[in-house]
PASE-223538 format. One line per 2 residues: number of its first residue (from 1); their letters; for each residue z, x, y of C-alpha. Coordinates in steps of 0.25 Angstrom, whole numbers, plus 2048, in hexadecimal, padded with zeros to 3 digits. Each point is the difference from the previous one (the first is absolute). Layout:
<rs>
NUM = a = Z,X,Y ~ ...
</rs>
This chain:
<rs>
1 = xx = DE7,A37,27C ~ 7F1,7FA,802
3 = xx = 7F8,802,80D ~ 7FF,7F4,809
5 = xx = 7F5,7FC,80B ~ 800,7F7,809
7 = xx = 7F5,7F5,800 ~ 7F8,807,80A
9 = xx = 802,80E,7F9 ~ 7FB,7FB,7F1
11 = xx = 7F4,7F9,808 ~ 7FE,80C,807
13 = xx = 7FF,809,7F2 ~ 7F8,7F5,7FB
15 = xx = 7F7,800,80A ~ 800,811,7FF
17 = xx = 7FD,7FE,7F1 ~ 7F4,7F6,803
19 = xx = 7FA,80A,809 ~ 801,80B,7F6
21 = xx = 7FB,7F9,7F4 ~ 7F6,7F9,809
23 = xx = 7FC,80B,80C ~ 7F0,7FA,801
25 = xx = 7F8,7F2,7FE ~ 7FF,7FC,7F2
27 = xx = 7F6,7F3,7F9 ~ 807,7F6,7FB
29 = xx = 7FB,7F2,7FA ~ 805,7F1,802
31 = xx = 7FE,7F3,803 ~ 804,7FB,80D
33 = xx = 809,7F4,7FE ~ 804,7FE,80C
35 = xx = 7FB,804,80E ~ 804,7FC,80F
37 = xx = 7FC,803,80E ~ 807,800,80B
39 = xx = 7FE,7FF,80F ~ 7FE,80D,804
41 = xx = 7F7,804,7F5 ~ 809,805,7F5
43 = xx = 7FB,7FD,7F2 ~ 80C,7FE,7F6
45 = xx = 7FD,800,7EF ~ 807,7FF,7F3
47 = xx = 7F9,806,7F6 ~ 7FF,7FE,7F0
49 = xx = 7FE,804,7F3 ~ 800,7F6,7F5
51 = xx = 7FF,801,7F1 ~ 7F9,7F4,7FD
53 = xx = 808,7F5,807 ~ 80D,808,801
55 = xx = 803,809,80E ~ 805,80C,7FA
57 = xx = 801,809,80E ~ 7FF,7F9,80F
59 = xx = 7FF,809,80E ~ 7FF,7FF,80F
61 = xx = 7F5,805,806 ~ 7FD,800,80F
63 = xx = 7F4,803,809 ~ 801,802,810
65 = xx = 7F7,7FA,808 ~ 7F7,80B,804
67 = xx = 7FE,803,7F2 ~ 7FF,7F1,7FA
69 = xx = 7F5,7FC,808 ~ 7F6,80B,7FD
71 = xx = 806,7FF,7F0 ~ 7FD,7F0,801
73 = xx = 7F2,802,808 ~ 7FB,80B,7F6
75 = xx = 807,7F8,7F4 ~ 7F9,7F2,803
77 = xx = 7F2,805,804 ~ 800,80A,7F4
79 = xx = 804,7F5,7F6 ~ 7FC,7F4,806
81 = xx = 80E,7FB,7FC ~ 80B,7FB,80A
83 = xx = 80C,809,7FF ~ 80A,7F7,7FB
85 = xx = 80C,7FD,7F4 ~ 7F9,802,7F2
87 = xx = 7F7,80B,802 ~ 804,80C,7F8
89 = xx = 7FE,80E,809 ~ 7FF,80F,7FF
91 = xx = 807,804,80E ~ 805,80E,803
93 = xx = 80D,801,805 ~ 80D,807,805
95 = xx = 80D,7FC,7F8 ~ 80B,7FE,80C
97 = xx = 80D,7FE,7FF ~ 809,7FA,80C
99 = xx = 80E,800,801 ~ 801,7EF,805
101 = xx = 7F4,7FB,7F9 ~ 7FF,809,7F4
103 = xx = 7F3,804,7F7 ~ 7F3,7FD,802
105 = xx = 7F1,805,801 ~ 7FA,803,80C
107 = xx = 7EF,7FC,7FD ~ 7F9,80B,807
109 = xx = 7F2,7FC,7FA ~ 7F8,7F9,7F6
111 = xx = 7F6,7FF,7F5 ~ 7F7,7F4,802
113 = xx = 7F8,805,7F3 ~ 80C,7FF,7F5
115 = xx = 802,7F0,806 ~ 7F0,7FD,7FE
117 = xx = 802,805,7F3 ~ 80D,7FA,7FE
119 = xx = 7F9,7F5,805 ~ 7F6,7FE,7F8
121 = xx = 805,803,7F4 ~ 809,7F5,800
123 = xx = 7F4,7F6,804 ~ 7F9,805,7F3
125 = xx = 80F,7FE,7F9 ~ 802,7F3,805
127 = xx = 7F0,7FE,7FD ~ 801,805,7F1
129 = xx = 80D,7F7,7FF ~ 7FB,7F4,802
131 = xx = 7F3,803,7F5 ~ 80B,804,7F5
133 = xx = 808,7F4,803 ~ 7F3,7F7,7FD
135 = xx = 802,7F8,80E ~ 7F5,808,80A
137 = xx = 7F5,7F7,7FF ~ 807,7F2,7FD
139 = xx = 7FE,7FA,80E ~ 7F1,805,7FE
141 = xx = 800,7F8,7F3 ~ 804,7F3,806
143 = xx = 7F6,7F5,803 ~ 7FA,7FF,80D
145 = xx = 801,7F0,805 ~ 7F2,7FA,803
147 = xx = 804,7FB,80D ~ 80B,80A,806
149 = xx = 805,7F7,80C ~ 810,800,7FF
151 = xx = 803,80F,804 ~ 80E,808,803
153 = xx = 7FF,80B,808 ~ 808,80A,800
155 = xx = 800,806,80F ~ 806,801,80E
157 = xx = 7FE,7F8,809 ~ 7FE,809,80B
159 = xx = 7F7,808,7F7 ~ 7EF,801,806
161 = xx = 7FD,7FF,7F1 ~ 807,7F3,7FE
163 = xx = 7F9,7FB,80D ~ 7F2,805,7FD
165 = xx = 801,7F9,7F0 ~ 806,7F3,804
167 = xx = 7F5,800,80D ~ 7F5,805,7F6
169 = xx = 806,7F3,7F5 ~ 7FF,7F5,809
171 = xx = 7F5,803,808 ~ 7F6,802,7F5
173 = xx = 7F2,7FC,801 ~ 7FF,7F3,7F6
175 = xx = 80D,7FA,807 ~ 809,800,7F1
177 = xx = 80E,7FD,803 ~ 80B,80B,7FA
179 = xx = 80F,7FB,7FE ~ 809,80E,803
181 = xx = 80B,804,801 ~ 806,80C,805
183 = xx = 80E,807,7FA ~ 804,809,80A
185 = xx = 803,80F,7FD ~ 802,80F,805
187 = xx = 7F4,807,7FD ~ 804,80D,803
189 = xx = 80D,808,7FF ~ 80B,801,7F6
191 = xx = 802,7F0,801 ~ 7F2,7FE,7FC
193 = xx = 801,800,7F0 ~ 80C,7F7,800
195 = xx = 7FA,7F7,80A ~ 7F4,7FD,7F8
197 = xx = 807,800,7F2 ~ 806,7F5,806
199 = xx = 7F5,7F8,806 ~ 7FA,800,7F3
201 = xx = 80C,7FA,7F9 ~ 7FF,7F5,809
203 = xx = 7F1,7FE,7FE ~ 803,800,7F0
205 = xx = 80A,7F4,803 ~ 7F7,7F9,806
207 = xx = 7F4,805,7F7 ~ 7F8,7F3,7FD
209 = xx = 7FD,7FD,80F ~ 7F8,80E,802
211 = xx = 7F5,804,7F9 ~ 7FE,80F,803
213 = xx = 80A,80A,809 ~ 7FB,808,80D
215 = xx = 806,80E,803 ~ 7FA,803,80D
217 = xx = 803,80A,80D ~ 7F8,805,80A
219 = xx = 7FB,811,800 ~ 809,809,802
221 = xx = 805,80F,7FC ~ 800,804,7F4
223 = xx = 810,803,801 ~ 802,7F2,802
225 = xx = 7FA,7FC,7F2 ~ 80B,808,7F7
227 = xx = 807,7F2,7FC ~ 7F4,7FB,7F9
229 = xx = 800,80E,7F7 ~ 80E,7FA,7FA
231 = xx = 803,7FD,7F2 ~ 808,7F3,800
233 = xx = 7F5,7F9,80A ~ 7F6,804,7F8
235 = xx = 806,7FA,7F2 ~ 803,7F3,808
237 = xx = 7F2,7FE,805 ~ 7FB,803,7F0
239 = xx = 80B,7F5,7FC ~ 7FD,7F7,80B
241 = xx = 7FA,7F2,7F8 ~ 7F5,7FE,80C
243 = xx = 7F5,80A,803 ~ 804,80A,80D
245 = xx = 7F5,803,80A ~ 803,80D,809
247 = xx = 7FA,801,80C ~ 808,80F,805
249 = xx = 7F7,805,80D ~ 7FA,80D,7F9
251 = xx = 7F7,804,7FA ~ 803,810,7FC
253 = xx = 809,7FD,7F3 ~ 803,7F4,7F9
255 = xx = 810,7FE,7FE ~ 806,7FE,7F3
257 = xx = 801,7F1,804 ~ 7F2,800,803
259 = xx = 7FD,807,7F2 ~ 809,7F4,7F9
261 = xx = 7FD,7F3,808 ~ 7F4,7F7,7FB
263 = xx = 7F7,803,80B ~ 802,80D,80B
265 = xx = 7F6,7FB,80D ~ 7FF,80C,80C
267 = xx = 805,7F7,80A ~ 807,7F2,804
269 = xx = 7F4,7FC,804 ~ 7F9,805,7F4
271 = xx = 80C,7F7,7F8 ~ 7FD,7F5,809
273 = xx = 7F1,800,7FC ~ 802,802,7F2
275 = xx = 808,7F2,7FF ~ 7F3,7F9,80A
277 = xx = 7F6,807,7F5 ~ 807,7FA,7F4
279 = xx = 800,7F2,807 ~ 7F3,801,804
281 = xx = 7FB,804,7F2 ~ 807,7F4,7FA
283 = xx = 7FD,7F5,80A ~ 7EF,806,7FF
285 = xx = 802,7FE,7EF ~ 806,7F1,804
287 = xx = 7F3,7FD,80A ~ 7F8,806,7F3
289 = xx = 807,7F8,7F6 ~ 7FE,7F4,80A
291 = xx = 7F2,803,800 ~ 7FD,7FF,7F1
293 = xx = 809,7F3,800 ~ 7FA,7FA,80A
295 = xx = 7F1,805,7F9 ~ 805,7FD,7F2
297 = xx = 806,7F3,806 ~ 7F2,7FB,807
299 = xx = 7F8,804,7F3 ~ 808,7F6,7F7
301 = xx = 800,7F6,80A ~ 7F0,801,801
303 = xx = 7FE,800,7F0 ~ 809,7F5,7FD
305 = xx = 7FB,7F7,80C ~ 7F2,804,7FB
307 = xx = 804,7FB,7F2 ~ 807,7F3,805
309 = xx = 7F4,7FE,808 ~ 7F7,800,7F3
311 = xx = 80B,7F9,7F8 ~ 800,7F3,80B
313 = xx = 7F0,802,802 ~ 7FF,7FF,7ED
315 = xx = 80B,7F4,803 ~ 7FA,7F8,80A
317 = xx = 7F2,803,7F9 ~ 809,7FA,7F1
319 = xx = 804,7F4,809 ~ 7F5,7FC,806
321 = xx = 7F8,800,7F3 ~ 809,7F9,7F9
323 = xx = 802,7F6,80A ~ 7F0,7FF,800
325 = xx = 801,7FF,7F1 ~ 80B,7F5,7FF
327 = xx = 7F7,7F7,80C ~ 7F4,801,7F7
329 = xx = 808,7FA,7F4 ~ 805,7F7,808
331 = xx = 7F3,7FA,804 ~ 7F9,802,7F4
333 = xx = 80B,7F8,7F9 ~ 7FF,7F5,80A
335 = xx = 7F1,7FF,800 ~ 803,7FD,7F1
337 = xx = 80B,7F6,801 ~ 7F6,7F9,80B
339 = xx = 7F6,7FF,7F5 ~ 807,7FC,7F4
341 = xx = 807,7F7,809 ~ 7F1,7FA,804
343 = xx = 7FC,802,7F1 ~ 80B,7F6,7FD
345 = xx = 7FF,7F6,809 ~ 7F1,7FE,7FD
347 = xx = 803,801,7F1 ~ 80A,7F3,801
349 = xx = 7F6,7F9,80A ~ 7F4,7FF,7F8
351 = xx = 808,7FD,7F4 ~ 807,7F4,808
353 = xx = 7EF,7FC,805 ~ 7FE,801,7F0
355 = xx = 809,7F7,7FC ~ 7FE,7F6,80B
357 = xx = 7F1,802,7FC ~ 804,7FB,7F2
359 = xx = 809,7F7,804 ~ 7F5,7FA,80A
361 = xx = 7F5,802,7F1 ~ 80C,7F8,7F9
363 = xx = 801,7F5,809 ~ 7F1,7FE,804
365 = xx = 7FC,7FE,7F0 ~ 80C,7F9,7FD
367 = xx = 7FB,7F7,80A ~ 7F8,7F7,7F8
369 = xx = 807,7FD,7F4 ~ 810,801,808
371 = xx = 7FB,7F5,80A ~ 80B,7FA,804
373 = xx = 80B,808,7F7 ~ 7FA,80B,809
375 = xx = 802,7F9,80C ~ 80D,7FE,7FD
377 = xx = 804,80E,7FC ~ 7F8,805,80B
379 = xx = 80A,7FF,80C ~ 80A,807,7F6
381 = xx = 7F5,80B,7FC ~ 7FF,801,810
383 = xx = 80E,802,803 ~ 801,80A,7F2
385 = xx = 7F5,807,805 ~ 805,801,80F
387 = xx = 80D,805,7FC ~ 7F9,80B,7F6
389 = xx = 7FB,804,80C ~ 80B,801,809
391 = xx = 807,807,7F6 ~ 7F5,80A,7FF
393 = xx = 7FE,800,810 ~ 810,803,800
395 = xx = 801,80B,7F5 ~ 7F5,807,808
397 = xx = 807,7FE,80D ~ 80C,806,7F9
399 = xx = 7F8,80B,7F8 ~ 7F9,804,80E
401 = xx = 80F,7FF,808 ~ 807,809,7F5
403 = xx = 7F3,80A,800 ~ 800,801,80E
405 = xx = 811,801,801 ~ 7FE,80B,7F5
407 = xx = 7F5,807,807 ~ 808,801,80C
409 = xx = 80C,805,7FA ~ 7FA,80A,7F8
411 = xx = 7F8,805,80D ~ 80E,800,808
413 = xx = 806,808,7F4 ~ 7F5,80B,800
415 = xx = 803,800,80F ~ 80C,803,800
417 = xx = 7FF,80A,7F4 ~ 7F8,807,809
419 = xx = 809,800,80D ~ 80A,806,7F5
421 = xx = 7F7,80B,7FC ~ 7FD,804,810
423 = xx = 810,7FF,804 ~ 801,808,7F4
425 = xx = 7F6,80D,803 ~ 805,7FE,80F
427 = xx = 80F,802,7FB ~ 7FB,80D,7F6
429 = xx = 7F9,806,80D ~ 808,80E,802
431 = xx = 801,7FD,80E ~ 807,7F4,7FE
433 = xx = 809,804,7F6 ~ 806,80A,80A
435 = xx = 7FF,7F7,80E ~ 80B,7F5,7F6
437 = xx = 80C,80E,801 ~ 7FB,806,7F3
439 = xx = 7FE,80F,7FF ~ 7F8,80A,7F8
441 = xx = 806,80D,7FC ~ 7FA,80C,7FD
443 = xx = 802,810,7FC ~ 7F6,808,801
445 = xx = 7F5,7F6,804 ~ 803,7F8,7F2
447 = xx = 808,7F2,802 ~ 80C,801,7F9
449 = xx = 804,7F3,7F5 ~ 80F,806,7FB
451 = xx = 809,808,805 ~ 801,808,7F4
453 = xx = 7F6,806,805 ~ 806,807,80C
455 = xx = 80B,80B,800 ~ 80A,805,80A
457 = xx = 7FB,805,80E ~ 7F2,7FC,7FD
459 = xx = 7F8,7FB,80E ~ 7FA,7F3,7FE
461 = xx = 7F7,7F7,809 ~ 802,7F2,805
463 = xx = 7F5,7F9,804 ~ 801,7F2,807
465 = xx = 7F8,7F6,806 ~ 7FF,808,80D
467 = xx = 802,80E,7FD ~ 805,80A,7F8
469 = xx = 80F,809,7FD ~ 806,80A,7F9
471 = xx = 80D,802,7F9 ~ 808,809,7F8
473 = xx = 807,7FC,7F2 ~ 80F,802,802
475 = xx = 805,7F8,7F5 ~ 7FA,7F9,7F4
477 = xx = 804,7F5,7F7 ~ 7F8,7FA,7F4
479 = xx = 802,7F1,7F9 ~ 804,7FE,7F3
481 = x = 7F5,7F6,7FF
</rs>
């Protein structure tokens, strides 16, 4: 028949066997999954081994408190790592077995050295990662916006860093107004990575109205940066569609979120200035480029008020000889209408004093040898010769009424052809032309007569009667005609 035990004895052996197998302290390695403390000072673990991402051995581990707090003060000041779940230890220890509470490890001491190492050699794997994987410098790539106004910060907001950056932002020396925002986080601790993770998701929904990302804290130890040393972080800062500006209070070693983010600054306040800077550089190239306008601007104005000048002073000096011109025509021609007019007035008046000479010769040697046939005839000569002339006196009052009638038209014709040519050159006159609501346009200084001859987002100027303006071609439409 077999042997039997009761619970107690078969633990009892166990435990016997244990203490055989396992007299002294032994090293052992693992990862601490799990670890608790309780009120009196008691530190409780579970410890780890993993094959990749599969557990393939798991262990209880406990430290009493008069051990656990020299371990935890030597541990954190030799690695400036806070004791906590995910670190992977070299801890010498006795193995127990209890009759209630079974096997476990009792930690006696620990190897500070083998976790730096461990430490860093996971920062250079996650590090080496991320460059074979192509995404280490993708959020470095990204364009930096000319004017970064709209910002998301990733913080707490009882943090000093988040304080001192959004005092340092909207305090700033030229008075620029920042839109921010802040998504509110852990920024240390086993919750911080998650916490951030998902701060950054719901800045990428929401991705148009930021233009850049701030990841800020205020200084600390060095054991309270572990979480920014973390892979899946680090690959969402590399994806993230916005630049990501950290501003992690230290300056001893960058994290591998500093090493991957568009731009690492020392401090929040550092951060804060970064953003000012990049305003103030912009709005300094805006007061240059106003400058030249303005410059550029004033030396068009001057040429071509210079040209219209000299166009009006050629115009008005055209006009007024022509006008001089014209009057001196006139003139001359009605000097000669006057004179041919005399001219032919005294023509017909001494040929009427010739006949009525001859007439008067006729009558005097008809005299004699007519008598009284000439007496007779005499009364009807009389009246002949009085009607000649007052047929002659009547074509000359006619001759001189139409001459003078013609003389005034032609003089009020030429008048008025020179009031029309006067109106005209006043209508022509520049000035004129824009004082009755029409415009010159121009592109670089030359006015523009089709628009063929502008193309999309081309800057043209508009000059009116009393000043001048600018405009950008947004759309465009040419005639068939």
């Amino acid at each position: 028949m077999e042997q039997r035990f009761s619970l107690s004895q078969l633990n009892t052996l166990i435990k016997d066997v244990l203490f055989d197998a396992f007299p002294a302290t032994v090293w052992v390695v693992g990862e601490i999954s799990e670890l608790n403390e309780n009120r009196k000072g008691h530190c409780y673990l579970e410890l780890i081994e993993k094959e990749d991402v599969e557990i393939i051995a798991r262990m209880k581990a406990t430290i009493w408190s008069y051990t656990y707090h020299m371990l935890k003060t030597y541990f954190e000041t030799t690695t400036g790592q806070s004791f906590t779940q995910g670190l992977k230890i070299l801890v010498q220890v006795t193995v127990e077995f209890h009759s209630s509470f079974g096997l476990s490890l009792n930690i006696k001491d620990i190897d500070p050295s083998y976790t730096v190492g461990n430490m860093v050699l996971q920062r250079k794997e996650i590090i080496e990662r991320l460059k074979v994987e192509g995404v280490f410098d993708m959020n470095k790539e990204l364009e930096f916006p000319l004017v970064p106004q709209r910002i998301a910060i990733i913080s707490s907001k009882t943090a000093a860093g988040y304080n001192d950056f959004i005092n340092q932002l909207e305090n700033n020396r030229y008075g620029f107004r920042f839109y921010n925002r802040l998504f509110e986080v852990y920024m240390q601790g086993k919750e911080a990575v998650p916490s951030i993770i998902s701060a950054l998701e719901q800045i990428f929904t929401y991705e148009e109205f930021f233009d850049a990302v701030v990841i800020v804290r205020g200084g600390g130890a060095i054991a309270d940066l572990s979480c920014f040393d973390n892979y899946d972080l680090a690959f969402n800062i590399t994806q993230f569609p916005l630049p990501v500006i950290t501003g992690i209070g230290h300056e001893k070693d960058d994290t591998i979120i500093d090493m991957t983010a568009h731009t690492r600054m020392k401090t929040p306040t550092a951060a804060a200035e970064f953003l000012i800077v990049c305003v103030e550089q912009f709005y300094e190239r805006m007061l240059l480029l106003e400058k030249k306008s303005v410059e550029s601007t004033c030396k068009v104005i001057n040429l071509h008020k210079t040209k219209l000048e000299s166009f009006a002073d050629r115009l008005h000096n055209s006009v007024s000889g022509f006008i001089h011109d014209k009057n001196i025509q006139l003139i001359r021609k009605g000097s000669d209408f006057k004179q041919n007019t005399s001219i032919f007035s005294f023509t017909n008046k001494a040929e009427l004093n010739k006949i009525k000479h001859s007439v008067k010769l006729a009558v005097s040697m008809c005299t004699g040898k007519m008598g009284n046939r000439l007496e007779n005839k005499n009364a009807v000569l009389k009246q002949l010769t009085s009607q000649v002339i007052i047929h002659k006196n009547n074509n000359l009052t006619n001759i001189a009424g139409f001459a003078e009638k013609e003389t005034k038209t032609f003089i009020q014709k030429q008048h008025e052809h020179i009031c029309l040519c006067d109106n005209t050159a006043r209508l022509l006159n520049p000035e004129n032309v824009l004082k009755r609501g029409y415009t010159l346009t121009l592109k670089d200084g030359k006015i523009i007569k089709s628009a063929k001859d502008l193309a999309m987002g081309e800057t043209i100027e508009t000059r009116f009667a009393d000043g001048n303006t600018e405009s950008k071609i947004i759309r465009k439409q040419n005639n068939d005609n």
